[in-house]
FIDOTI-154832 format. One record per residue: residue in three letters; y, x, z of N, C-alpha, C, CB in turn. Coordinates in steps of 0.2 Angstrom, whole numbers, plus 5000, padded with zeros to 4 digits. Glycine has a CB too. Example, Ala and Ser with C-alpha at 12.3 -4.5 7.8 and 13.67 -1.06 7.14 Angstrom:
REM residues 2
Ala497250665039497850625039498450665039497850575045;Ser498950645035499550685036500050645039499750705029;
END
This chain:
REM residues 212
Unk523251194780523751144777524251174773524051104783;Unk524551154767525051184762525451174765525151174755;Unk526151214764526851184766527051134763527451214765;Unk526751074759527051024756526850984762526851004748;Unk526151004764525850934768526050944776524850934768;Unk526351024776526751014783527150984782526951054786;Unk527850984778528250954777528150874778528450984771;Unk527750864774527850784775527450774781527450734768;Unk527050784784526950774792527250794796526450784793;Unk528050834793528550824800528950784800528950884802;Unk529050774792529550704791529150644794529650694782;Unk528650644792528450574795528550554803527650574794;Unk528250624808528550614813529150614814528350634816;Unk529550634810530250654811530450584813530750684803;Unk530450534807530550474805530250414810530150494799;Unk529750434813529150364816529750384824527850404817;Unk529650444826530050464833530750414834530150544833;Unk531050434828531650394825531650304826531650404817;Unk531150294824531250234821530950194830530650224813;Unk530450234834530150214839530750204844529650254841;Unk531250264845531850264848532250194849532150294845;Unk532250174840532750124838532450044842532750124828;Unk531750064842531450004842531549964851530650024840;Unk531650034852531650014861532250014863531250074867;Unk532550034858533450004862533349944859534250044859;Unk533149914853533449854851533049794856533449844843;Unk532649824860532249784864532449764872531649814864;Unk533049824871533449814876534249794875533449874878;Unk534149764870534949744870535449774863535249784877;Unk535249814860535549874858535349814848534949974860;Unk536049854843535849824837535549854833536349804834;Unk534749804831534349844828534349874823533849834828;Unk535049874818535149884811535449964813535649824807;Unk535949954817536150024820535750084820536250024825;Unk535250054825534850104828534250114823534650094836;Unk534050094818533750084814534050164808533750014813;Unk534550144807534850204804534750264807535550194804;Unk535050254813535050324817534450364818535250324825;Unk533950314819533350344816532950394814533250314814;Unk533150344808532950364801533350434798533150304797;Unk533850444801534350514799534150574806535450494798;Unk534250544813534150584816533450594821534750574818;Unk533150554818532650554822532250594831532450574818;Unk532350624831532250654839532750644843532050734840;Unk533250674837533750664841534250644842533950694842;Unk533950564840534250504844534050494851534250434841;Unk533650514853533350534861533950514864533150624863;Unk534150594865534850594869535350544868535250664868;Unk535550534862536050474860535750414865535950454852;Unk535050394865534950334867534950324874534450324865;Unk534750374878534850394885535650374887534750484885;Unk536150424883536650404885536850344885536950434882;Unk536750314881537150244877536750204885536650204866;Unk536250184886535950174890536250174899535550214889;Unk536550234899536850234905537550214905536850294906;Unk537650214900538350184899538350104900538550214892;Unk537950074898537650004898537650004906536849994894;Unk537350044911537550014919538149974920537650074923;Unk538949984917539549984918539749924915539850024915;Unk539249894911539349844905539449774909538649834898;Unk539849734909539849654914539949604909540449654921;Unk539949544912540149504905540649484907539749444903;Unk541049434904541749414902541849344900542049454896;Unk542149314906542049274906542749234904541749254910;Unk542749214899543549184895543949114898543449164888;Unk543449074900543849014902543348984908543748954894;Unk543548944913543248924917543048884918543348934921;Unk543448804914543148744912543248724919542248744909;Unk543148634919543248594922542548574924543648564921;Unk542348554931541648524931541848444934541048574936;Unk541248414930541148364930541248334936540548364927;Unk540848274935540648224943540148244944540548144942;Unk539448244938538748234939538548314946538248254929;Unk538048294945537648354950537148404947537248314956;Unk537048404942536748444939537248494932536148404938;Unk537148564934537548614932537148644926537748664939;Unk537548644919537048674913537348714909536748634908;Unk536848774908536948844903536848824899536748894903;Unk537348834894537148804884536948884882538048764877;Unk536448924878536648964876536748954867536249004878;Unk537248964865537648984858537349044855538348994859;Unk537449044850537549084844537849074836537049094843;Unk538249014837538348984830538148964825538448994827;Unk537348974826536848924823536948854824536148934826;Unk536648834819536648734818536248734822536348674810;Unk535548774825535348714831535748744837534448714833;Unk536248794839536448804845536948754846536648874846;Unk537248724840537748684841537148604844538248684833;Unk536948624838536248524841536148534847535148524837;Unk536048584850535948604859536348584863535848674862;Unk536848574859537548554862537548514864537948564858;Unk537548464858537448394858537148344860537348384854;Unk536448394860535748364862535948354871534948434859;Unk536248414874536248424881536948364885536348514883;Unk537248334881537648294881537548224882538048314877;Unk536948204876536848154875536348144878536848134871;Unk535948164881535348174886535748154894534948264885;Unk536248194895536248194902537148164906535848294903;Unk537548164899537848114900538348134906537448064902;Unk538548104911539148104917538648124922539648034919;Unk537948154918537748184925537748244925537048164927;Unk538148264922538348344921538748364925538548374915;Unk538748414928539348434934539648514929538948454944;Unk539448554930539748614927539448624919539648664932;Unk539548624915539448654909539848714906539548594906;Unk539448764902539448824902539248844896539248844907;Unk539448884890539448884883539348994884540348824879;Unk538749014882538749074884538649084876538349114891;Unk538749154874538349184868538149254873538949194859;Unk537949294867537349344869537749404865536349324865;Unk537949454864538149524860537749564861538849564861;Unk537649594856537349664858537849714861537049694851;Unk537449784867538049824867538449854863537949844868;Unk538249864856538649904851538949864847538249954847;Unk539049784849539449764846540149784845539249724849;Unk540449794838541249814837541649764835541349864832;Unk541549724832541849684830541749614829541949714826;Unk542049554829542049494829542349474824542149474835;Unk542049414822542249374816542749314820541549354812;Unk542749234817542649194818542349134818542649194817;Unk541349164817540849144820540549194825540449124815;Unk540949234828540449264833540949264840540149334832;Unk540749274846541149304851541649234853541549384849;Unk542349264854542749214859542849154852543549244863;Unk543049174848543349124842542649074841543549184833;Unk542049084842541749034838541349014846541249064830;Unk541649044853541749004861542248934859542149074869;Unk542748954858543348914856543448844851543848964854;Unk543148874850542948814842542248794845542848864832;Unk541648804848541348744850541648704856540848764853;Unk542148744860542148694866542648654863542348724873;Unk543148654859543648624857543248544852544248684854;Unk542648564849542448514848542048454854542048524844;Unk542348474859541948424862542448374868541148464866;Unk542648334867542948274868543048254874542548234866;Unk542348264877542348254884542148294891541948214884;Unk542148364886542148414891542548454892541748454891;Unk542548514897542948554896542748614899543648534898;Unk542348644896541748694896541948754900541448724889;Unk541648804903541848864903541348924897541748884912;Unk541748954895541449034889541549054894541849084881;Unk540849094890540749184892540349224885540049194901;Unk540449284888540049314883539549354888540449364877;Unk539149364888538549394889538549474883537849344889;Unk538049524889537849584884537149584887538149664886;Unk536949644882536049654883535649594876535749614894;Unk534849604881534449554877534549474878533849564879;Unk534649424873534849374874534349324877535149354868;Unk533549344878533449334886533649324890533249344889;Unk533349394893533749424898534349414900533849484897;Unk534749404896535549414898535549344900536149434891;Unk535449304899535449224900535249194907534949184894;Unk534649224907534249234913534549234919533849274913;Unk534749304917535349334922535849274926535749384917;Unk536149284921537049234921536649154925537649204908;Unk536049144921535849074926535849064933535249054923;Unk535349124935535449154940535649164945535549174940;Unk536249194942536749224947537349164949537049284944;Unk537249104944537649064943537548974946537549064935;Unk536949004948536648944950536548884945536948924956;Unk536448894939536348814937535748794936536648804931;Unk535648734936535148684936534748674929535448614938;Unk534848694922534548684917534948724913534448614914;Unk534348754909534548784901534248784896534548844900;Unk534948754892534848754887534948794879535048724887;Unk534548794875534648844869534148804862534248924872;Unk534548824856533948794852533348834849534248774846;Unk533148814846532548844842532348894840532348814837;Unk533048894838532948974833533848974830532248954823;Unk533749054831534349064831534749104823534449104837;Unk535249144823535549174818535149244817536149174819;Unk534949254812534849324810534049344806534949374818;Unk533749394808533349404804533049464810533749434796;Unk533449484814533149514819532449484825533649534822;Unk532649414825532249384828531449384827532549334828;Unk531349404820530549404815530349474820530749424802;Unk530849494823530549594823530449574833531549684820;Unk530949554834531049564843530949504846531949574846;Unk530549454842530149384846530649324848529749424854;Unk530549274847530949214850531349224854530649174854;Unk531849204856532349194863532149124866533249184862;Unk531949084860531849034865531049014868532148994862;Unk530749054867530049064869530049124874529449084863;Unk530649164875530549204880530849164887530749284878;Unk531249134884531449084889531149034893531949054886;Unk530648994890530248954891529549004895530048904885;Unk529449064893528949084897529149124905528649124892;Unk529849134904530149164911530549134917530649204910;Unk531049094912531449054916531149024921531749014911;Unk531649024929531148994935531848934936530949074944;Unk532048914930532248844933532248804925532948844938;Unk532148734924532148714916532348724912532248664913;Unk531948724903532548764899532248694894532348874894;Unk532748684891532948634885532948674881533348594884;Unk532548644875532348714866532648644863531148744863;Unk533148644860533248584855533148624847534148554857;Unk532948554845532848574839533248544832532148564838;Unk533448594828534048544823533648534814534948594822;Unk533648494812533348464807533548484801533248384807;Unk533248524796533848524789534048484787533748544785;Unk534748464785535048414784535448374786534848394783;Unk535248384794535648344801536248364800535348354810;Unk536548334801537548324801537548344806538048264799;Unk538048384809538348414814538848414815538248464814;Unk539248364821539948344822540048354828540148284821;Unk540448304832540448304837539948264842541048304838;Unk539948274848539448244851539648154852539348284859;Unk539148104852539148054854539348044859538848024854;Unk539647974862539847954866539147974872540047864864;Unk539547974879538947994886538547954887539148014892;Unk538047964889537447914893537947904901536547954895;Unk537947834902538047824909537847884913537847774911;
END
């Protein structure tokens, strides 16, 4: 073999090792643009990095910002959010569906662990600005970490509620790479999941009046 063709068959592995790293953190929670980078420059030896990051993730809990009032109903439901037009339609959809038979309602979003910074539309600000659209509730936020499966699963869980809800399809471009959330939810989830779906063009306000 010449040294050109070693060269490029260490880069290549250099590169694949890298990129395989990235792939399994972001399958764990982790942001895949990040670790995608780190990859690609450090290759092997995002090993150790990943390891670490990992253990450090043991510590990680979620945060829960508001505790909301619950309802009359008897049945207790997890909205999961993202800022998407159909997370919000899930919203709506779980309101007008089910009405004063709702007892606790709960408005979560998903972060990655290396989440740094929040906008407007992410995290507590765009928790705050859904719940404040809605008229007749008074929700508890949380933010969740990890996989936005997983993470959901979890908090349902441990939370005991009765249904979850989430839309179709969410924000981003990562979702093409790391598979549905809302298909991984419908294939795990051991108690109902509502997949609402939002129509291009559907107007997006506040929720209608409740079903008895």
């Amino acid at each position: 073999m010449t040294p050109t063709g070693a060269l490029a068959l260490f880069s290549a592995a250099w590169v694949a090792i890298g990129f395989g790293t990235a792939y399994l953190m972001a399958r764990r929670g982790h942001d895949l643009f990040t670790w995608w980078y780190l990859g690609a420059v450090l290759g092997p030896l995002a090993i150790p990095i990943a390891i670490s990051r990992r253990s450090q993730n043991a510590t990680t809990g979620n945060t829960e910002l508001k505790q909301g009032t619950a309802g009359a109903g008897s049945i207790d439901v997890l909205i999961g959010v993202d800022g998407s037009p159909e997370s919000e339609t899930a919203i709506s959809d779980a309101i007008r569906l089910l009405g004063s038979r709702i007892g606790r309602l709960a408005l979560a979003t998903v972060e990655d662990f290396d989440a740094a910074t929040r906008t407007e539309t992410t995290g507590p600000a765009m928790l705050e600005k859904l719940a404040a659209n809605l008229p007749y509730r008074h929700p508890a936020t949380v933010i969740l970490t990890g996989r936005p499966a997983k993470a959901l699963l979890r908090y349902a869980d441990e939370g005991a509620f009765h249904l979850l809800v989430v839309g179709s399809r969410g924000r981003g471009m990562s979702k093409m790479l790391l598979g549905s959330v809302a298909k991984d939810l419908a294939r795990s989830a051991s108690i109902p999941v509502l997949i609402s779906h939002h129509k291009e063009g559907e107007a997006i306000g506040k929720p209608g009046p409740e079903r008895p």
